[in-house]
N, C-alpha and C positions, 0 to 999 in steps of 0.2 A: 634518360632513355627508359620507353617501356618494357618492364618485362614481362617475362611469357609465361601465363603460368600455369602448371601439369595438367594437360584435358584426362588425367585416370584420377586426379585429385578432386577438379571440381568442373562442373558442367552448370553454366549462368543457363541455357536453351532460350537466349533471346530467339523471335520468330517471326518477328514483322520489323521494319524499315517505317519510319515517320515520313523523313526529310533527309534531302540533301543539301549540305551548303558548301556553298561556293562564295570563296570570298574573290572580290571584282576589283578594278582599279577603281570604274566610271560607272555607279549602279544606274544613270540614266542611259547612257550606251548600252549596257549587257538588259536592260529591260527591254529596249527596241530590240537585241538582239533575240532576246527569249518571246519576246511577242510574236514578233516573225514567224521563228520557229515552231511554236508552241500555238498560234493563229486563237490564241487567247488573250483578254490582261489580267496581270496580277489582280490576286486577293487582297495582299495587303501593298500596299504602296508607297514608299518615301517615309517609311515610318521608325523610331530610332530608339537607340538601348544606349545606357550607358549610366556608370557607377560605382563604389569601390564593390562592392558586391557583387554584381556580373563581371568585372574585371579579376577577379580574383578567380573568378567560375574558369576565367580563361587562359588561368595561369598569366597575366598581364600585367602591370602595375596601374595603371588605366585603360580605359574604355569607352570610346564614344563611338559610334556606328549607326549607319542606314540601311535601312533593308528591305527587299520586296521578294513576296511568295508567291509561285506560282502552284497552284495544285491539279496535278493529273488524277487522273482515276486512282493511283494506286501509290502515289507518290508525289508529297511537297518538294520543293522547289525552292530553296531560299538561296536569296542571291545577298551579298554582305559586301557592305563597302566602312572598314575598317578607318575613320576619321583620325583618331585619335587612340592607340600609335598606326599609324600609316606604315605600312608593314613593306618589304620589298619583295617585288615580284618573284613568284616561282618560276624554274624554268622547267614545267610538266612537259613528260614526253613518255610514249607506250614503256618505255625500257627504264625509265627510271626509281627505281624504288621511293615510295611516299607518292607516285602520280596515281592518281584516280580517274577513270572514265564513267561516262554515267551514258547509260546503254539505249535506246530507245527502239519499241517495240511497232514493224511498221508490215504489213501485208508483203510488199514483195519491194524488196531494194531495190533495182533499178531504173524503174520509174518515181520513185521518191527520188532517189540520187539526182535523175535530169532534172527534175522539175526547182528545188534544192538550187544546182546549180546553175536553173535559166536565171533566179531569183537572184543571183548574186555568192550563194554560199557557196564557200572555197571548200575543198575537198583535200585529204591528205596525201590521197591516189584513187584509183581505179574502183570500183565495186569491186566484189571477191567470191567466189562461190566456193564454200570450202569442198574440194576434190579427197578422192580416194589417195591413200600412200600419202598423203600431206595430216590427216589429222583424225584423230583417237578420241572418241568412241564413233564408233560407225552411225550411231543415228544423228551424227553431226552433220556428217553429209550432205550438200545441197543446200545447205544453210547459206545465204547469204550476209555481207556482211558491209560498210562503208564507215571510214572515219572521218571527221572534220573538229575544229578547232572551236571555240567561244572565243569571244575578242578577247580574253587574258589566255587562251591558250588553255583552257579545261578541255580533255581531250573528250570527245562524244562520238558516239557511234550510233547506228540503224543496224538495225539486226531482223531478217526475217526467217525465222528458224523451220526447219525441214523436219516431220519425226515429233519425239517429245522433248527435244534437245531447247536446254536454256529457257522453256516455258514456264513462267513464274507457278 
């Protein structure tokens, strides 16, 4: 278990984000899937790590893996498909503690959402416009918001924020 340790004792002030990874069952599936999405290709593609030395990096006893980056303006993309050991699926969900969503920044949700779901992509529910009396700070307001799935189930969202709320 990690612990937590005194923010009055020590302060790291990381300030920037790299990369996000995401580990995949099927990295040729979640690449079509991110293509799609992302109406990009990867940077790097079908390319692979493994050794007692990155395996230990990983807390592991071995390590064999494939992987493809996708980079946005502001943030990498790495999608990981875990060969060796072959790891068993998570069951990520908004409420779970250890799930992760990874957010993306779009002009106005609603028409991203139809267009999204003319294209095939499944949706978790409704678009959302965050309302008065439902949520704290006020310049959250009007902020829109939609969630859907990656084919292992990494939770993602579109978010078109209202005000200076959640702008990077």
């Amino acid at each position: 278990m990690t612990t937590v340790p005194n923010p009055a004792k020590v302060s790291i002030g990381l300030r920037q984000a790299a990369h996000v990874g995401i580990a995949v069952r099927d990295l040729d599936r979640s690449v079509a899937f991110y293509q799609a999405l992302l109406g990009m290709e990867p940077v790097v593609r079908d390319e692979d790590m493994h050794g007692p030395g990155f395996a230990q990096s990983q807390g592991l006893p071995t390590t064999k893996l494939r992987y493809a980056t996708f980079n946005l303006e502001n943030l990498g993309i790495d999608l990981i498909q875990f060969q060796d050991p072959v790891g068993d699926p998570s069951q990520p969900a908004a409420n779970r503690p250890g799930s992760m969503h990874l957010c993306f920044l779009v002009d106005d949700v609603p028409p991203t959402y139809e267009r999204m779901r003319d294209a095939g992509f499944g949706f978790l529910g409704r678009p959302y416009t965050f309302a008065a009396g439902e949520v704290n700070p006020a310049d959250a307001l009007g902020t829109q918001v939609a969630y859907f799935n990656d084919p292992d189930g990494t939770n993602l969202e579109l978010i078109a924020p209202r005000g200076g709320f959640a702008r990077p």
